[in-house]
N, C-alpha and C positions, 0 to 999 in steps of 0.2 A: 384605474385599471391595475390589478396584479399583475406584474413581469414574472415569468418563473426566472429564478435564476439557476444556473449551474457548475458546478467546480468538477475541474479536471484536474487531477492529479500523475505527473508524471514519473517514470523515473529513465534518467539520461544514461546512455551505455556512451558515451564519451564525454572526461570532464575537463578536458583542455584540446584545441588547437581549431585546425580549420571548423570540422564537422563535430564541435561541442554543441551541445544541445540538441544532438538526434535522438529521438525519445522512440523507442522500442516495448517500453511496458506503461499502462497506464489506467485510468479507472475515471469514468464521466459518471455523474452522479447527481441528483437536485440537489440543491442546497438544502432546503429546507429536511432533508434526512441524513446530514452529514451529521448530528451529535447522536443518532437514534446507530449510525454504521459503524460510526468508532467506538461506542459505547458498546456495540455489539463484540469488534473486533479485538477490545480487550478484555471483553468476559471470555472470548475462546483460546486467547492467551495466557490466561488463568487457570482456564480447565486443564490446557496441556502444559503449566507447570512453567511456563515460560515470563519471562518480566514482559509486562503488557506495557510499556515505555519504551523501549528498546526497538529499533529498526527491526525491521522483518527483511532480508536481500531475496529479489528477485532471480538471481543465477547465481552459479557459485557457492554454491549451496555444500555445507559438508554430509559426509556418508551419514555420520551418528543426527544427524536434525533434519533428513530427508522423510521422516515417517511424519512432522508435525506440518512439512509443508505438503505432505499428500492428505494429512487430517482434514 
């Protein structure tokens, strides 16, 4: 019997003390299309000129790279 499996990817809005680890933004996904999503997400990294290596931040975001995170 196939298991589907799944990956969740988080990212944490607090990195030390009581309440580290509360996760606010995140992405659930099959496995089995995680190389077909990132492979995706750095061809669009590419198109907007951007290092497709490079973190992408959730919040926080500056004025002059708020037009690639509404791309």
């Amino acid at each position: 019997m196939d298991i589907e499996r799944f990956v969740l990817f988080c990212d944490e809005s607090i990195q030390k003390g009581e309440f580290f680890s509360n996760f606010y933004g995140g992405a659930f996904l099959k496995e089995s299309l995680l190389s077909e999503i990132n492979l995706k997400l750095k061809q669009e990294k590419i198109r907007l000129g951007l290092n497709p290596d490079r973190e992408m931040k959730f919040t926080k975001i500056s004025y002059q790279y708020a037009h690639y995170y509404i791309e």
